[in-house]
N, C-alpha and C positions, 0 to 999 in steps of 0.2 A: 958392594954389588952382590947381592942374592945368584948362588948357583943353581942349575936346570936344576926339576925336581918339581914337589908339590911347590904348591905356591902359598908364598909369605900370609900369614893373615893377621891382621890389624885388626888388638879388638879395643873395641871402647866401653868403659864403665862410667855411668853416673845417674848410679839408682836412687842412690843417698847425699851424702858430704864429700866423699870422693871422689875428684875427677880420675879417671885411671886409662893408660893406654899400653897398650901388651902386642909383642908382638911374635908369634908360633909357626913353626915346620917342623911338618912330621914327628911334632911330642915333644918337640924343643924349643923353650925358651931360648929366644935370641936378645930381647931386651923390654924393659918395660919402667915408667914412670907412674906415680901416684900424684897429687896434690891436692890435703884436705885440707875442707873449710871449718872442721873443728874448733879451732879457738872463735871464729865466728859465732858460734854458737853457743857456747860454754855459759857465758852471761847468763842466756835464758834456760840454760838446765836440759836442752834439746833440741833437736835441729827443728830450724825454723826453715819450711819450703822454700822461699822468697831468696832467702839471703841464700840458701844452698843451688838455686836455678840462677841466679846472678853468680855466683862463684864457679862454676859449671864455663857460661858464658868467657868468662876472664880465663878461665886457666886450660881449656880443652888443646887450643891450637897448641900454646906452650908445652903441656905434656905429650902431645903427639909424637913433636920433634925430640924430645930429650928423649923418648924412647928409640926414635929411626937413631940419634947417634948412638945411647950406649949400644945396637944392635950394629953399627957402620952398617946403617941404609941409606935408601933412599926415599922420598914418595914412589919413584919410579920402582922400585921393588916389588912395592905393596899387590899383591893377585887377588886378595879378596880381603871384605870389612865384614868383621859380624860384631853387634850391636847389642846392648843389653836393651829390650823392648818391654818388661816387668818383670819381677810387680817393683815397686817403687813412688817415688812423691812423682807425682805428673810432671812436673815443671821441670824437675828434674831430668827426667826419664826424656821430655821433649830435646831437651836441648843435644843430650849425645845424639839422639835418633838424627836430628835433623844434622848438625856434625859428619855422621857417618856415610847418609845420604849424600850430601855434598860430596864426599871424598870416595865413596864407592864412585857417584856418574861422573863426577872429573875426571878419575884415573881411568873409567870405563871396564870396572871388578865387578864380579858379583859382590851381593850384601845378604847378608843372614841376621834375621834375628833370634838373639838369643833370651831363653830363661836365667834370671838371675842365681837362682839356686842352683840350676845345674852347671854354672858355671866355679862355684863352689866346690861342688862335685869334682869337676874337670880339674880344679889348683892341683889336686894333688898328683894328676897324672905328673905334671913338669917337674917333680920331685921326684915320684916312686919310679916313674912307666904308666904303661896301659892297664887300667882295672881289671880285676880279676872278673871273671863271670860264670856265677852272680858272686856278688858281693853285699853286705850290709852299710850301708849308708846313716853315719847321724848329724845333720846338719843343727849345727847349734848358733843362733845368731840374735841379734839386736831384735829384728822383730817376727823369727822364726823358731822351731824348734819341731824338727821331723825324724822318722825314723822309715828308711824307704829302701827297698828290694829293688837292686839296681842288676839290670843286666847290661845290653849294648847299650850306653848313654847315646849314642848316636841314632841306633834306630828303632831301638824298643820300649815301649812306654813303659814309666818310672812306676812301682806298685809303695805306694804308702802305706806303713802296717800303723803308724800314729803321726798325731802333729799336735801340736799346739790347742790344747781347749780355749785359752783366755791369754794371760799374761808368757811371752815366750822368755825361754833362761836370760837373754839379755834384759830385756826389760825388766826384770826382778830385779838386773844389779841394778840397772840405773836407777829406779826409783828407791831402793834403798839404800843404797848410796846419797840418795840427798838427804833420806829420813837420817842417818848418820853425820850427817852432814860432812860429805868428800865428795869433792869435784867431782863433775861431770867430763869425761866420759866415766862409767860409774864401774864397768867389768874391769881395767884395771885399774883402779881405783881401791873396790874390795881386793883384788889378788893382792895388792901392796901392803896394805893394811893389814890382812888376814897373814900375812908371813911373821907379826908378834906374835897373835893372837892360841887359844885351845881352841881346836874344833869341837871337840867335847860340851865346851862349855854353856852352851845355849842349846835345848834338846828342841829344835826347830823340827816343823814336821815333814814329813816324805809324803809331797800327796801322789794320790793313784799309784800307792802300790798296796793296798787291801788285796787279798785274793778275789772279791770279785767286782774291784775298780778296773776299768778301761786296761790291758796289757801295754799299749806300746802310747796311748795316749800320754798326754805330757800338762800340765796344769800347774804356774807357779804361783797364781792370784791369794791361793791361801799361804803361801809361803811368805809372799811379798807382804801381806796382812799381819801373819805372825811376828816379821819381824818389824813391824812398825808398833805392832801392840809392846812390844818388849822394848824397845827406846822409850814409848812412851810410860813404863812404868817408871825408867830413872829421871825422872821429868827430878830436875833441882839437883842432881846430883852427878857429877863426870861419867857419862856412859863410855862404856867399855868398849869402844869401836871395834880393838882389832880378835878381840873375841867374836864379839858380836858377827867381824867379817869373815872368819876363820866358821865359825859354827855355819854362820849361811850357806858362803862357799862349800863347807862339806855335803851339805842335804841338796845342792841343784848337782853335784859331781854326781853325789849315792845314785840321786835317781837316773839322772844320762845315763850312766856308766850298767847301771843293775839292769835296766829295758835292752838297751842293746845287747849285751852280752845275753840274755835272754830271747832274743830274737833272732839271734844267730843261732843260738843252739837249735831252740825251736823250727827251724827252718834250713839246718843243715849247713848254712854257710862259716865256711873258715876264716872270711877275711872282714873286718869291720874295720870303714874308716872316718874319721870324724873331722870335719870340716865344718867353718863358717869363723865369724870374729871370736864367737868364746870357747872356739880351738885352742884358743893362743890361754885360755886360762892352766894358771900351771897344776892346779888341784884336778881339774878334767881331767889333764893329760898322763896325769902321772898315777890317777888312780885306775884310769880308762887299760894302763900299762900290765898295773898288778894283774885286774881282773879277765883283761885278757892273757895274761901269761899264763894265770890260772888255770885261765878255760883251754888252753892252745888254740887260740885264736890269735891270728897276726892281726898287727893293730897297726893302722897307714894314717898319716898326724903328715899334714904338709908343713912347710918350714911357719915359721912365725910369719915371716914377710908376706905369705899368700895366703892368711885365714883372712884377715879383713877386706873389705872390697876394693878390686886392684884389675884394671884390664887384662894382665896375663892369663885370669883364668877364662873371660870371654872369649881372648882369641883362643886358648887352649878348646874352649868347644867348636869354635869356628871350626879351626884345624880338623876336628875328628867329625864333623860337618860337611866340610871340602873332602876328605879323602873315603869317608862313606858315599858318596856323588849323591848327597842331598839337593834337592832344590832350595834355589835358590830364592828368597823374599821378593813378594810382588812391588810392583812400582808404588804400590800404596799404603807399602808397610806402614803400621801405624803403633802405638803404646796401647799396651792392659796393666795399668797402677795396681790392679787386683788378683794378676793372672793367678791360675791353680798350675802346681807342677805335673806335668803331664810326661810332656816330652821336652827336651834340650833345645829344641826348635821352636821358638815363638816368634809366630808371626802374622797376628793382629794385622786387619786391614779397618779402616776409620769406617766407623757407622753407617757415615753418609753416600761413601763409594758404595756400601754394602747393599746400600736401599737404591740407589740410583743400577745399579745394574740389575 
């Protein structure tokens, strides 16, 4: 039974492969459940929608509940639902919305939706505390890669100093990773491999960082490029994998690590934190450590468990949603597969209400 106070918020995740349910008061993790459809996928080298909105389907109620017990709840606990609403695969994205819907008007809670990335953002609060502000932000993930001027996640709009031109840090690993030929999912994958391996030993390039290429802009298309031209020169002969993943791995760390730390300085901020799945890579982490110690810059890394997609960090924005007294998502909250990071708040109404009103 949940004591007087804010109230409990339930969040739900299912952007991608993971179904995920979280559940937060007042900046605390009280419980949460994952279940991905990963090995579904793996055959085909990538998540296929279909089978990721079918696995969504199967597993959403089941992870619900395993979160209310490791939390000893209830449903009747439950005060508010905030929802991942984009960006993400549609089909996806539909089935938590509708999910959460369901279980916001049942219980008769408010519902929030939320941005996926800022919920990223938010994992680390359940670890560290409350963000500093401002803070420097580097969200590094499967099909993201930003560098953003965070103040109040909750009420002040997110400033993007870069993002992603083409190919984002995760998707380098994963399609190199096949060129290498090592399972899919491909970021640890490389990190596995890359632990025999010199990083030295492949002089892969660092793009956008010429002095007068793009500052905080991110672009790993010609990396990804470079390193499939270099497999393909050992065509007929045992290519060198864990070099090869060692070398890669250092040139997507250099450049995360070199932009942020430069954007911090540039911009006065003390605290830089790095969130999203290829948080969890141990080459980021450990060089993101040096260079901030370097610079005296505190450096905020959430646990491994809360870089990949996981409802604790939804509800962690609900949470700081409900105790900001945000409004709460209209009756016709709808999905944006494509949204831009704005605010922590997404809340898309469908086309058609749009025109009809």
């Amino acid at each position: 039974m949940a004591s007087p106070g804010s109230p409990v918020v339930l969040g739900i995740e299912s952007s991608c492969d993971e179904t995920g349910a979280g559940l937060v008061r007042d900046g605390r993790l009280l419980g949460h459940a994952v279940a991905s459809s990963m090995d579904e996928h793996a055959r085909y080298g990538g998540v296929v929608p279909e089978i990721a909105a079918r696995a969504h389907v199967h597993s959403l109620t089941p992870v619900v509940r395993r979160a209310l017990d490791e939390a000893g709840l209830t449903m009747g606990d439950i005060g508010a639902v905030a929802v991942t609403t984009g960006p993400g695969l549609s089909g996806a994205l539909q089935v938590g919305l509708a999910g959460a819907k369901g279980l916001a008007y049942g219980l008769g809670v408010p519902l929030y939706g939320v941005h996926h990335l800022a919920g990223h953002v938010a994992a680390d609060t359940l670890e560290h505390g409350p963000l500093p502000n401002p803070c420097m932000v580097l969200i590094v993930s499967g099909g993201h890669t930003s560098l953003l001027l965070v103040r109040d996640l909750a009420r002040d709009p997110i400033v993007h100093l870069g993002d992603t031109l083409d190919d984002a840090a995760g998707e380098c690993f994963d399609k190199v990773a096949r060129v290498f030929g090592l399972p899919y999912p491909g970021g640890p994958a490389i990190d596995r491999a890359a632990r025999e391996g010199d990083p030295k030993a492949v002089a892969f390039p660092r793009p956008l960082t010429g002095p007068r290429d793009d500052p905080y802009g991110f672009s790993f298309s010609g990396l990804k490029t470079a390193a499939a031209r270099w497999a393909e020169r050992h065509a007929g002969d045992e290519l060198p994998v864990a070099d090869g993943a060692a070398s890669l791995q250092e040139a997507v760390a250099d450049v995360l690590t070199r932009k942020a730390v430069a954007a911090c300085k540039e911009h006065g901020v003390g605290t830089l934190v790095v969130v999203g799945g290829v948080a969890a890579n141990s080459r980021v982490r450990s060089l993101a450590e040096e260079r901030c110690r370097a610079a005296g810059i505190t450096l905020r890394v959430p646990p491994l468990r809360l870089c990949t997609d996981n409802g604790a960090m939804i509800a962690a924005v609900g949470d700081l949603l409900v105790r900001a007294g945000a409004e709460p998502a209209p009756l016709n909250l709808s999905i944006d597969p494509s949204a831009p990071l704005e605010y922590a708040a997404l809340h898309p109404v469908a086309r058609a209400a749009q025109a009809a009103a």
